[in-house]
C-alpha positions in Angstrom: 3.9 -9.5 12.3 7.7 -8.0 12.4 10.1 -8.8 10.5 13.8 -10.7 12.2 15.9 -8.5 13.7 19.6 -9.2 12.1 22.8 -7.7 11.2 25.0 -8.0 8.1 26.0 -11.8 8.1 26.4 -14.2 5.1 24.0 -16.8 5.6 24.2 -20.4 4.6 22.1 -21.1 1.9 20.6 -17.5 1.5 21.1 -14.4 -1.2 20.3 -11.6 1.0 22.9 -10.6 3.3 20.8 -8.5 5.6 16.6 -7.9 6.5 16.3 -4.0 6.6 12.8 -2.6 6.6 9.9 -3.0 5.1 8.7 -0.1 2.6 5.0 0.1 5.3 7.0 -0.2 8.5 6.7 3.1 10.4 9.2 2.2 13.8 12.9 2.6 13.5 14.2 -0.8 14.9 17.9 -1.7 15.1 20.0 -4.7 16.3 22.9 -3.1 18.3 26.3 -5.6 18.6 27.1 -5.0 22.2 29.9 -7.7 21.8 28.8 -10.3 23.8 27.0 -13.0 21.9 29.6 -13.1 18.7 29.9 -16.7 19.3 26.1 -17.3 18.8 25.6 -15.8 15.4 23.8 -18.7 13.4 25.2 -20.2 10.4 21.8 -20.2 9.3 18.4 -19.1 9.3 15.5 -21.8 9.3 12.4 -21.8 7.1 9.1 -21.1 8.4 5.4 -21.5 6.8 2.3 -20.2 7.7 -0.8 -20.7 5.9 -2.1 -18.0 3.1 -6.2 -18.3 3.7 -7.1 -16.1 0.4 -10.6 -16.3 -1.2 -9.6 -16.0 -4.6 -6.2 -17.5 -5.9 -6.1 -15.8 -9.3 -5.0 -12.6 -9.8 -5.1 -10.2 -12.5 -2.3 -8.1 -14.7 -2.7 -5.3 -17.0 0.5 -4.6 -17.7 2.0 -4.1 -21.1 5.4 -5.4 -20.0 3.8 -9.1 -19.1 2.4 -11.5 -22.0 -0.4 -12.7 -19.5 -3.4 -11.2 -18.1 -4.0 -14.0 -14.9 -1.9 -15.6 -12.2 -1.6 -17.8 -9.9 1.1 -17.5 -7.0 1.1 -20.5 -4.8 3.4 -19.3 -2.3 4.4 -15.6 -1.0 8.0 -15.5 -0.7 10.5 -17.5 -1.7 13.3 -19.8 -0.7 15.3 -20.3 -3.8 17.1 -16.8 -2.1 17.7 -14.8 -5.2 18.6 -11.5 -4.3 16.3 -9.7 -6.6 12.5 -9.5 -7.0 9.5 -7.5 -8.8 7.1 -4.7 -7.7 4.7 -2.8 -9.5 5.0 1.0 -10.0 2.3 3.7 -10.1 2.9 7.5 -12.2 2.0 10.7 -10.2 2.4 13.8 -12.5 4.8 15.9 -11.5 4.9 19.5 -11.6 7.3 19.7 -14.3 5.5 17.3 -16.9 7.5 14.3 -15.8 5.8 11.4 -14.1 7.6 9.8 -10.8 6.5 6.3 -9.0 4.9 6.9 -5.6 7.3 4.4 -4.0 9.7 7.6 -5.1 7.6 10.5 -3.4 9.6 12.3 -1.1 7.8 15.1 1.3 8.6 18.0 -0.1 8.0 16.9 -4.0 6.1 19.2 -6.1 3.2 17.5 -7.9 0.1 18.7 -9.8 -3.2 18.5 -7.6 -6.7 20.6 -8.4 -8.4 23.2 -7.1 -12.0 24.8 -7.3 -11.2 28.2 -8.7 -14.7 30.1 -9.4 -17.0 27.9 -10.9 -14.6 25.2 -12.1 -11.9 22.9 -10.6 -8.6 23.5 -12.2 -5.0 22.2 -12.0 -2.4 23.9 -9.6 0.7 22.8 -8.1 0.8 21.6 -4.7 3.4 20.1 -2.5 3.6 16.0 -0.8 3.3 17.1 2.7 3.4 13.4 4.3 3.8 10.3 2.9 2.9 6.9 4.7 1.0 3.8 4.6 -2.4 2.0 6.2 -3.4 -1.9 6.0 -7.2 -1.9 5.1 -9.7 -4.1 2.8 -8.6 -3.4 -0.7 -10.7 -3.0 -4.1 -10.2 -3.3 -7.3 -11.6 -0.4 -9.5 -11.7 -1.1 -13.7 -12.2 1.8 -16.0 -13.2 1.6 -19.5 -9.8 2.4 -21.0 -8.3 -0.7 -18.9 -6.9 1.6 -16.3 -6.7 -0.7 -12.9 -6.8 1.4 -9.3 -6.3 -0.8 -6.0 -7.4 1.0 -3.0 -9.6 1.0 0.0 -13.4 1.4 0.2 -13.0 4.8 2.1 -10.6 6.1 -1.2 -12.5 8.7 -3.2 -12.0 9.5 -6.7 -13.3 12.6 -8.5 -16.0 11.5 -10.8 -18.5 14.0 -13.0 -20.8 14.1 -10.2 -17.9 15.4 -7.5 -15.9 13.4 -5.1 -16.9 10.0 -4.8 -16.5 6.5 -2.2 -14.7 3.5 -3.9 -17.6 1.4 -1.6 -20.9 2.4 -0.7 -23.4 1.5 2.2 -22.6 -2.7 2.0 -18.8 -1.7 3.6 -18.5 1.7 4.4 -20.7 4.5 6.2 -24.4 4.4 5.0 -25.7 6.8 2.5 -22.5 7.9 1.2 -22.3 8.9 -2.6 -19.9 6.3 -4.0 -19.2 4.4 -7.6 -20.9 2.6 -9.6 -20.9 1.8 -13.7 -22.9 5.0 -14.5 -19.8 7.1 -13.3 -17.1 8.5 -15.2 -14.1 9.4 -13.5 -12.4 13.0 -13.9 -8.8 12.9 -15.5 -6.3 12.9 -19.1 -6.8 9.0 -19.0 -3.8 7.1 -18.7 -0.2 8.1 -19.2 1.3 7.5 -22.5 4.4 5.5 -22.2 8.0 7.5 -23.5 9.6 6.5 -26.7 13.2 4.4 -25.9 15.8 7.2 -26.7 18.0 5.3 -28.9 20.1 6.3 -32.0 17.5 6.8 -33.9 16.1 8.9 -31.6 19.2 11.0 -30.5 19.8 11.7 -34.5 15.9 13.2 -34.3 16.4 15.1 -31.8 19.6 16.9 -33.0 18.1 17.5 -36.3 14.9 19.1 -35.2 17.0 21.5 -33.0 20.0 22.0 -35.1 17.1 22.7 -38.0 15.1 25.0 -35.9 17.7 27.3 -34.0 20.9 26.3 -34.6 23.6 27.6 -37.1 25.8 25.1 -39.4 27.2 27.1 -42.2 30.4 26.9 -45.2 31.6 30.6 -45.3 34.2 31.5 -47.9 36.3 35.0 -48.4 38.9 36.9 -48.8 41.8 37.4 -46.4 45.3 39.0 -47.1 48.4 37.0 -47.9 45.8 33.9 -48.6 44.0 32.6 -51.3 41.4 32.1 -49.6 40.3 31.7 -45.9 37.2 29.0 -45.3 35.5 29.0 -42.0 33.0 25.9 -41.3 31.0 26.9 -38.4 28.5 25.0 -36.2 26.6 27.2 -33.4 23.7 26.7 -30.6 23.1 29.2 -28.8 19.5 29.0 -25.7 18.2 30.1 -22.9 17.5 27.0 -21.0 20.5 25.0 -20.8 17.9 21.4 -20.1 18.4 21.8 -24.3 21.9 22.6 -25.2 23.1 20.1 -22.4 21.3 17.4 -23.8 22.2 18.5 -27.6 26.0 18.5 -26.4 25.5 14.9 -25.1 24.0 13.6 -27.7 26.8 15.0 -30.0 29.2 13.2 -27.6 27.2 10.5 -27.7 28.7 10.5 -31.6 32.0 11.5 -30.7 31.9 15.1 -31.4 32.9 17.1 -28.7 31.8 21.1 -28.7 33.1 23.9 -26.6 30.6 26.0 -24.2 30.6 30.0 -24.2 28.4 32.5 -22.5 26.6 33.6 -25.7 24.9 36.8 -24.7 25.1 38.0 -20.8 21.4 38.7 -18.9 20.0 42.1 -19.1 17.4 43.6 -17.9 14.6 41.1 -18.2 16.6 39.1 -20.6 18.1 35.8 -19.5 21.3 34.6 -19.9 22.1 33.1 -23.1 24.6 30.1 -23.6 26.1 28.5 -26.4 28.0 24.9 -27.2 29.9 25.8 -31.1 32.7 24.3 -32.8 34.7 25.5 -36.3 36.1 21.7 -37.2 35.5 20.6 -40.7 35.4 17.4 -40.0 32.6 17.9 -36.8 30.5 20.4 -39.1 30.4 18.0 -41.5 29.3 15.1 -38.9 26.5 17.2 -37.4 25.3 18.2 -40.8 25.1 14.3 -42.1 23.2 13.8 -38.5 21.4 16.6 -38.7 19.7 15.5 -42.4 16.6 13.4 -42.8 16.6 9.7 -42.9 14.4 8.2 -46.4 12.7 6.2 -43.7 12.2 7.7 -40.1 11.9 5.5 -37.6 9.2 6.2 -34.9 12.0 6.8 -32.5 13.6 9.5 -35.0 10.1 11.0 -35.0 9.7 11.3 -32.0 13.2 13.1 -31.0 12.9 15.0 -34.4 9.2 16.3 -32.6 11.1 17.0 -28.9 14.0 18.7 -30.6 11.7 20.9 -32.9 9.8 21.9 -29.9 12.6 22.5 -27.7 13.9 25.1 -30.6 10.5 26.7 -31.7 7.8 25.6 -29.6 5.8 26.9 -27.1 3.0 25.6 -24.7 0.6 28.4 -23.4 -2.7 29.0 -23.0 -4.3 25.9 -23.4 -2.8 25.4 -26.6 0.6 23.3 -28.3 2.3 25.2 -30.6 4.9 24.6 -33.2 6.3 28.1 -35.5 8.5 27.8 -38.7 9.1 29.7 -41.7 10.8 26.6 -43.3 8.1 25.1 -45.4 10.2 21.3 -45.4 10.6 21.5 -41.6 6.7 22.1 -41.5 6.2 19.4 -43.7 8.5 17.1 -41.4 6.7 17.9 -38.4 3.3 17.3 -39.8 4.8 13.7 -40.9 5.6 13.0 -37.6 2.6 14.1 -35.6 0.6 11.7 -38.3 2.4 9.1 -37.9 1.9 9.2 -33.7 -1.9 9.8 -34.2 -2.0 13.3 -33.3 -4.0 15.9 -34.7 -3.7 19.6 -35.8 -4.1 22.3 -38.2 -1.8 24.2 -39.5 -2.2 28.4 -40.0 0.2 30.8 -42.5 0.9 34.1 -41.2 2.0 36.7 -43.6 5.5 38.4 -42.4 6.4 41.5 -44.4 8.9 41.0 -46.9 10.2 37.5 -45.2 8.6 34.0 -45.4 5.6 34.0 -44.0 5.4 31.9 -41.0 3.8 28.4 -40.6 2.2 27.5 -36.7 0.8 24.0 -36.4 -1.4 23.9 -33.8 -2.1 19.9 -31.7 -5.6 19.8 -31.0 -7.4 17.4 -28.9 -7.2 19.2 -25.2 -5.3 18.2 -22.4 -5.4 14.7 -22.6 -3.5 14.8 -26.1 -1.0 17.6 -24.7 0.2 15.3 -22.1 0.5 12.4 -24.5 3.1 14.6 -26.7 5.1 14.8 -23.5 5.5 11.9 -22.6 5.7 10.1 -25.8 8.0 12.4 -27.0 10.2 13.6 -23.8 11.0 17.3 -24.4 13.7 18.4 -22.7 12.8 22.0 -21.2 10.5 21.4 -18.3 9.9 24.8 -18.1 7.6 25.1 -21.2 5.1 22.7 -19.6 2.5 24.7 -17.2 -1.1 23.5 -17.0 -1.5 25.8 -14.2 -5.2 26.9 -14.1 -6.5 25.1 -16.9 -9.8 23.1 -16.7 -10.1 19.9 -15.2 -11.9 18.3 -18.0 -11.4 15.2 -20.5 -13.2 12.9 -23.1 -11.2 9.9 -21.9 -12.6 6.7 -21.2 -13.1 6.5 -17.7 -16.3 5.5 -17.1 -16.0 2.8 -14.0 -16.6 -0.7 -15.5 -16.4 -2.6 -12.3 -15.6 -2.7 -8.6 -14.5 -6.1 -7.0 -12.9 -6.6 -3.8 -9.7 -7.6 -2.6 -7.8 -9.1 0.1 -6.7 -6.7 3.1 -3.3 -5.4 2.4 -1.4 -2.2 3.1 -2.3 0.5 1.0 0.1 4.0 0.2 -1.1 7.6 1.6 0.0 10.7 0.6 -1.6 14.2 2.2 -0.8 17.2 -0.4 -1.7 21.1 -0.2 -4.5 20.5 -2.4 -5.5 17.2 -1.0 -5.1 15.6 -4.0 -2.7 14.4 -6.8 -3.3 13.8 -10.6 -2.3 9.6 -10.4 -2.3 7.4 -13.6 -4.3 9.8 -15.6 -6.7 10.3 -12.8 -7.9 12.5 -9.8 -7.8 11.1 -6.5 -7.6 11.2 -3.2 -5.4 9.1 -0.5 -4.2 5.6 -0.8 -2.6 3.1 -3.3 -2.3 -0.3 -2.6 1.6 -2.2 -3.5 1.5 -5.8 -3.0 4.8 -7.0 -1.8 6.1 -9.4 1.4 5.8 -5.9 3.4 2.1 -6.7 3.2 2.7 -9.0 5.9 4.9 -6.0 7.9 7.7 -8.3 6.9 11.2 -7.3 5.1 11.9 -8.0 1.8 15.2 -9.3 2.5 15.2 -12.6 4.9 12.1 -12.6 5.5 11.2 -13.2 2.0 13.7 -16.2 1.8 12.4 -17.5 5.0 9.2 -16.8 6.5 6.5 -18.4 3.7 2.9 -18.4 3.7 1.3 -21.0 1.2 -2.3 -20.5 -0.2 -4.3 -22.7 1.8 -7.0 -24.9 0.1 -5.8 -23.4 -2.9 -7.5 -26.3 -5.0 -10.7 -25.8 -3.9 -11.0 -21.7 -3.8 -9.8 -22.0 -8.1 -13.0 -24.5 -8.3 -14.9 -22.1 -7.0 -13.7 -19.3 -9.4 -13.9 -21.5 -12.1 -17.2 -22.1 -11.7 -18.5 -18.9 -11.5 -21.6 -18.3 -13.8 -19.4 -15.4 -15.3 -15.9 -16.8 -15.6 -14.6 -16.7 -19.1 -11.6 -18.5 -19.4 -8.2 -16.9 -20.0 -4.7 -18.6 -20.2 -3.1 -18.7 -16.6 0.6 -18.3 -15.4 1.7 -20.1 -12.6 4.5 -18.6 -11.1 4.2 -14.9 -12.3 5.8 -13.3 -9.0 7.3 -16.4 -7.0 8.5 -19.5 -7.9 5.8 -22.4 -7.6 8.2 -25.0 -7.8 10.7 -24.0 -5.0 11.7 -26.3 -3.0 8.7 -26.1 -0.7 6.7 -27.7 -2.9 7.7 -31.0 -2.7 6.2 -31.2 0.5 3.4 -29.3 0.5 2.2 -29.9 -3.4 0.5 -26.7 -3.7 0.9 -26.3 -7.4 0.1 -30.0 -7.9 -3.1 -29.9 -6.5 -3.4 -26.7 -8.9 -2.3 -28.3 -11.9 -5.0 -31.4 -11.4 -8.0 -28.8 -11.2 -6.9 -26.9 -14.7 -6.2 -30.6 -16.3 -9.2 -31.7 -14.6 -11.2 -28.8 -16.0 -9.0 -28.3 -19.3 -8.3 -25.2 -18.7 -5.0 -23.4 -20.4 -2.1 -22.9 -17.8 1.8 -21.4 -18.4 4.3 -22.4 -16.0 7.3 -20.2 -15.1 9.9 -21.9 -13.2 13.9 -22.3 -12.3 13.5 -25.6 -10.6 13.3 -29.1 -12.0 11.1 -30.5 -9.4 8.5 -29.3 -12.8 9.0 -32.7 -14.4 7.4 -34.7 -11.3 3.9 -33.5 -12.9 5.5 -34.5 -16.0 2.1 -36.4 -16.0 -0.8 -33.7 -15.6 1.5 -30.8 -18.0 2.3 -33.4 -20.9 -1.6 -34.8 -20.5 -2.4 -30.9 -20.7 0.1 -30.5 -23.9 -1.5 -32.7 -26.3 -4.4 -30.8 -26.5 -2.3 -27.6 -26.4 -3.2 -26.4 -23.1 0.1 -26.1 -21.4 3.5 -24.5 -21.8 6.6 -24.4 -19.5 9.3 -21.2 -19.4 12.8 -22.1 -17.7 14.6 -19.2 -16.5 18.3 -19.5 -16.8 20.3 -17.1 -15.1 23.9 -18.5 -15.4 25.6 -21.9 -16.7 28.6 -20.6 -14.0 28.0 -23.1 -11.2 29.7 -20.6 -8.4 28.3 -18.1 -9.6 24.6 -19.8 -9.1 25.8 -20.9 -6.1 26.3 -17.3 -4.9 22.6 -15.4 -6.2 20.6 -18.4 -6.1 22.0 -20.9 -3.6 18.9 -23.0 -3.1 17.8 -23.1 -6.9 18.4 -25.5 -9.2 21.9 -25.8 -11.1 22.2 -24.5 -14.5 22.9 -27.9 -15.9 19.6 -29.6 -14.2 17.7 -26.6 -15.9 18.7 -27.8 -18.9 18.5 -31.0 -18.5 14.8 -30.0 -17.6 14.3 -28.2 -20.4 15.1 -31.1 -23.0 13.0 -33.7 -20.5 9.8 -31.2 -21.4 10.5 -31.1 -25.1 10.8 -34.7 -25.2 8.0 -35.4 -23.4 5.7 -32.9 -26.4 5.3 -29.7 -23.8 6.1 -26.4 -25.9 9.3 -24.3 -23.8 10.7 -21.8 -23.3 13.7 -20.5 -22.4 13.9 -17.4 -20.1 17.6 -15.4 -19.9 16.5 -13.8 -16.5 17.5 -11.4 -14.8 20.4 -10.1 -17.1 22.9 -8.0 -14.7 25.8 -6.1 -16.9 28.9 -6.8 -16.4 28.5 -10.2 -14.0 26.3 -12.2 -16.6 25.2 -10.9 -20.0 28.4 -12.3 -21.5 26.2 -15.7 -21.5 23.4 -14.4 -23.1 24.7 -15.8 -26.1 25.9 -19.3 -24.6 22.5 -20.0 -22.8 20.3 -19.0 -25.5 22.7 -21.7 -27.7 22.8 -24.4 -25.0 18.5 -23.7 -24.8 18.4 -24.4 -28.7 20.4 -27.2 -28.4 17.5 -29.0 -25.8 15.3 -28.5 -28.1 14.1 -25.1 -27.3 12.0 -23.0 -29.9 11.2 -19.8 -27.6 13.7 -17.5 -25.7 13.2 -14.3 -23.9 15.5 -12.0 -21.5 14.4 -9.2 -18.8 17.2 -6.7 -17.7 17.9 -6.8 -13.7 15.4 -4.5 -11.8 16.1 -2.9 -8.4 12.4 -1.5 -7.2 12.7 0.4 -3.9 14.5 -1.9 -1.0 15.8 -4.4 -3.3 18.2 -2.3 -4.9 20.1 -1.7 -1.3 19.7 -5.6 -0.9 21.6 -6.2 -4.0 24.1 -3.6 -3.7 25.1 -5.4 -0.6 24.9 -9.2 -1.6 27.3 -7.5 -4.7 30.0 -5.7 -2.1 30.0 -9.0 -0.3 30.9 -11.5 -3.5 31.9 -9.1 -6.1 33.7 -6.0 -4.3 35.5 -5.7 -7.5 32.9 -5.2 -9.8 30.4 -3.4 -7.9 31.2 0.1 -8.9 31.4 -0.9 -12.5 28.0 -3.3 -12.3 26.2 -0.1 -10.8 27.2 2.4 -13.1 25.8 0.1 -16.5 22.4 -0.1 -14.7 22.2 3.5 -14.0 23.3 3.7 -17.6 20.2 2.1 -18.5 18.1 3.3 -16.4 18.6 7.1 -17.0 20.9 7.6 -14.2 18.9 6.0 -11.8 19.0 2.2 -9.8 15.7 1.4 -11.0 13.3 2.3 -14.5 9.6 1.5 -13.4 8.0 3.1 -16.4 5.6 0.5 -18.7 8.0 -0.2 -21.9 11.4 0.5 -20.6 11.7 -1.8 -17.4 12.0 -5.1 -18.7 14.5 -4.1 -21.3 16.1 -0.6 -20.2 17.2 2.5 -22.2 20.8 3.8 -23.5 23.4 2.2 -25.9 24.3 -1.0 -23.4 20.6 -1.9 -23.8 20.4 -1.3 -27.3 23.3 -3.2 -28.0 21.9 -5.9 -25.7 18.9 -6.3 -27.7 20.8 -6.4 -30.7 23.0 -9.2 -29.0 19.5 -11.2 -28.0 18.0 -10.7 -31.7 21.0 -12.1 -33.8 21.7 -14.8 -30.9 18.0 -15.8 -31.6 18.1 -15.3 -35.8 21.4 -17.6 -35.5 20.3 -20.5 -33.6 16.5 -20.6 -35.0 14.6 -19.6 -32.1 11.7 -17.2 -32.1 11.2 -18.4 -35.8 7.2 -18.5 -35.9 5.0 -17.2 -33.5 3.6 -19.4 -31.0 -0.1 -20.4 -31.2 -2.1 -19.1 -28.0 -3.0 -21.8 -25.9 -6.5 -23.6 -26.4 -9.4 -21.9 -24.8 -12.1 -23.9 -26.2 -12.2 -27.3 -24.4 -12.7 -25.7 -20.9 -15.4 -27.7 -19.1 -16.2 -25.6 -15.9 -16.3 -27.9 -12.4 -19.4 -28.5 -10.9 -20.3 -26.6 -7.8 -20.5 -28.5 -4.7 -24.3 -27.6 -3.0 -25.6 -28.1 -0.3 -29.8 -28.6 -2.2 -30.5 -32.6 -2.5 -31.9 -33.1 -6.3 -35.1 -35.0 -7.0 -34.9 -37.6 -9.7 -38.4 -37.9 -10.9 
């Protein structure tokens, strides 16, 4: 397929303004304006459908940052034309520690890969020479620790028995080694997701580097003409400025501003030294009260307490983690902390003359457990993590649990100098797969809003799955990436033939939705509710009519949602209310006016997911906000960067949904009191009823005998 060819143009009835490429589309293509057919720009673009033929209709979700497991997406794409959507993200390790989405590579990047040095493959740094994309038959592989890897049959992953085919001779070449459930894959296991870097977490840091190598000190003497002459003095002085920049900003952070100096100029094989000081009382005494231990840490203080502790005194070399102190309390602190993250270590006393002799706590566990200090904690001198030339070797939980096929789809490359990359805690090869519209070698702008596929005979393929000898029955969300109630629907009654097969079957289903076409299968979900198999979620952008009108022309209004929402209540079906997406600046002053106008239809449940800008979408939404709110776009922009650590988009597992920095905090603070005021999120909300599932009967083709 390719995708419509059009300019920038405001169309009727649609969010995106423009369809620019697809992330998989490898040929440049342009519409040129040669000024003669200005007359003939439509004021409109009309909808087409094409049938979805899939085998299986449920799909499957392992992320932390979703409350379901399995899904059901009736359609692919979308005419309500909101111009913003989802994606999921994979980690590649980079060289310096950090991990970075593939979507992000950029030839040129330098990544960890592995090499066979002597008689054992070992980790080196290698460089993304190319980076492009493939459509093939995709596969699902399932590791013990839950780890999920989409890619093609001719993939390899490095297993304990060497390099190894995701398929074997049933859909690749015959006789080729490839997995099965004996094998155990080669890797650190998954990537431990960061801790948000909060307050709490900013106050850690500054006390486990201000403890460990900084100077705060009262000094009191003599001085002619003068009683006395006090001097309060607060001084940092390092090597690699990644730490004293981010100690500076976080005292800023608290409105204490420092001055900068050159501390000690480079010689000979000495670096330069840099320093941030200040000789206020009244700052001294701030960094000292920020700089003391809380009675209760916080997990967050821990963990920048632990960063800023190793950024002062610790070291990463040879295979081993090391943290050095003479301060027996600051020992003590940094034990605490490592405890209370799971981590363990010993801890050795070295004797040192006539001074203190000097505690070194050591974090065992290997690799695996180096990487989750990292990460967890977010250190911020790169240059003290190197894992160049040590062993490729793990006790993870990677032995492969399962390999099912998928649909065809297109599926990411990358070629490196080493010919492989170190990706979600594993060793591999080529290709991961990224379902989006570009699947189809469509864009995600227009094309999304108008070119839809609908999943033919969906009815019948979820019989099938359901009756599988092996299917255990799980909760399902309708409506997990794509509206299943857009308008659509009413025609083709995709999701209605969907809901009579689960209410046929009994079979627990959540619906996710912005439209109130829901309450024509008031029927089927209230039928379903009394037996507490079925729950709806309303997502609730704005109650601003022009601004709806604007980001989601075709959806319904904000009044009808909430009309919805107190039909669904009435009628016995548990809701919720979903504040969704939250954009800063344009509409999180309603967070608290649409959680209060959810409570008062009767809502009990309310959630909120901060405005995400994966890969193309973020250019889409930039221009649908020049176009409408020229004003604000500057200011919008700069508050998402702001929680999204300077950049458009977050994709890390934790942070996404709900972003980082004081605006976020300050947002959840906003949601939780909203919530605490108006009654909602009270009680937890029983899981829906797995126990009256009745699988269907299979259809077959054998006569039976009744004797």
């Amino acid at each position: 397929m390719r995708r419509t060819l059009t300019g920038r143009h405001a169309f009727k009835g649609r969010g995106a303004l423009s369809n620019p490429p697809g992330r998989f589309e490898k040929q440049e293509i342009e519409a040129v304006d040669d000024g003669w057919y200005q007359d003939e720009v439509p004021d409109s673009i009309p909808t087409t459908l094409e049938p979805d033929r899939a085998r299986e209709v449920i799909s499957t979700n392992d992320s932390p940052d979703v409350a379901f497991e399995r899904s059901i997406n009736p359609y692919r794409g979308c005419a309500h034309a909101c111009p913003y959507c989802v994606g999921p993200d994979t980690l590649v390790l980079m060289s310096d520690g950090r991990t970075c989405p593939i979507s992000e590579l950029r030839v040129g990047d330098e990544i960890y890969g592995t090499r066979r040095i002597g008689s054992y493959r070992r980790y080196v740094k290698s460089r993304v020479l190319a980076h492009w994309s493939v459509i093939k038959p995709a596969f699902r592989t399932t590791l013990q620790d839950g780890t999920v890897l989409v890619s093609s049959g001719d993939h390899r992953f490095l297993s304990e028995l060497g390099w190894k085919f995701v398929t074997g001779p049933q859909h690749g070449s015959p006789n080729r080694p490839h997995l099965t459930t004996l094998n155990r894959l080669t890797g650190t296991g998954a990537f431990a997701p960061a801790v948000i870097q909060d307050d709490d977490y900013r106050c850690g840091y500054l006390c486990g580097m201000i403890r460990g190598d900084g100077r705060l000190a009262d000094c009191r003497y003599s001085r002619d003409g003068r009683s006395h002459a006090d001097q309060h003095q607060f001084r940092l002085a390092l090597c690699d400025q990644e730490a004293l920049v981010r100690t500076r900003n976080y005292l800023l952070d608290f409105d204490i501003s420092t001055c900068g100096l050159v501390f000690q100029a480079a010689a000979g094989c000495r670096r330069t030294m840099h320093a941030i000081r200040t000789h206020s009382f009244r700052k001294a005494e701030s960094i000292r009260t920020l700089a003391a231990r809380p009675n209760h840490a916080t997990s967050a203080w821990s963990a920048g307490f632990l960063a800023g502790i190793f950024d002062a005194d610790g070291s990463f070399s040879h295979c081993a983690l090391r943290i050095t102190n003479t301060d027996p309390a600051i020992v003590g602190w940094v034990c605490e902390c490592l405890r209370g993250f799971g981590f363990s270590f010993s801890v050795k006393r070295y004797p040192h003359g006539t001074r203190q002799p000097i505690d070194i706590v050591v974090l065992t566990g290997g690799l695996r457990e180096h990487l989750r200090f990292f990460h967890t904690v977010s250190p911020a001198i790169s240059r003290k993590f190197d894992i160049t030339g040590q062993r490729v070797r793990s006790d993870a939980r990677l032995r492969v649990v399962s390999v099912e096929p998928l649909e065809t789809m297109r599926l990411y490359d990358i070629t490196t100098e080493t010919e492989d990359f170190v990706s979600d805690g594993v060793v591999a090869h080529n290709c991961y797969a990224r379902p989006s519209h570009a699947y189809m070698g469509l864009s995600p702008g227009l094309d999304f809003e108008t070119r839809l596929f609908y999943k033919q005979d969906a009815a019948r393929v979820l019989e099938e799955q359901l009756a599988r000898p092996g299917y255990v029955c799980k909760s399902i969300t309708l409506g997990a990436n794509t509206d299943p109630y857009q308008p659509l629907e009413k025609r083709m009654r995709v999701t209605r033939s969907i809901l009579e097969v689960l209410a046929h079957t009994r079979h627990p289903v959540a619906v996710i939705t912005k439209s109130a076409l829901v309450l024509r299968d008031l029927d089927l979900l209230a039928d379903l509710a009394r037996d507490g198999l079925a729950s709806v979620a309303v997502s609730v952008t704005t109650l601003d009519k022009e601004l709806k009108r604007t980001m989601e022309p075709r959806a319904a209004s904000p009044q009808a949602r909430l009309r919805t929402l107190a039909a669904l209540n009435t009628a016995g079906i548990p809701t919720a209310v979903m504040v969704a997406p939250v954009i800063p600046a344009l509409t999180d002053h309603e967070l608290e006016d649409i959680l209060a106008a959810a409570a008062q239809a009767g809502t009990c449940s309310a959630g909120y997911v901060l405005l995400r800008l994966p890969y193309e979408i973020k250019d889409l939404f930039r221009e649908w906000l020049g176009e409408h709110y020229p004003q604000r776009a500057s200011h919008v922009m700069s508050l998402i960067r702001d929680m999204r650590g300077g950049r458009d988009n977050d994709p890390r597992f934790g942070f996404r949904m709900r972003g980082t920095g004081p605006y976020a905090e300050l947002l959840r603070e906003r949601f939780r009191l909203a919530c605490q005021r108006l009654g909602l999120n009270c009680t937890s909300r029983s899981p829906l009823n797995t126990r009256l599932f009745t699988p269907p009967t299979p259809a077959s083709p054998q006569l039976r005998l009744d004797l």
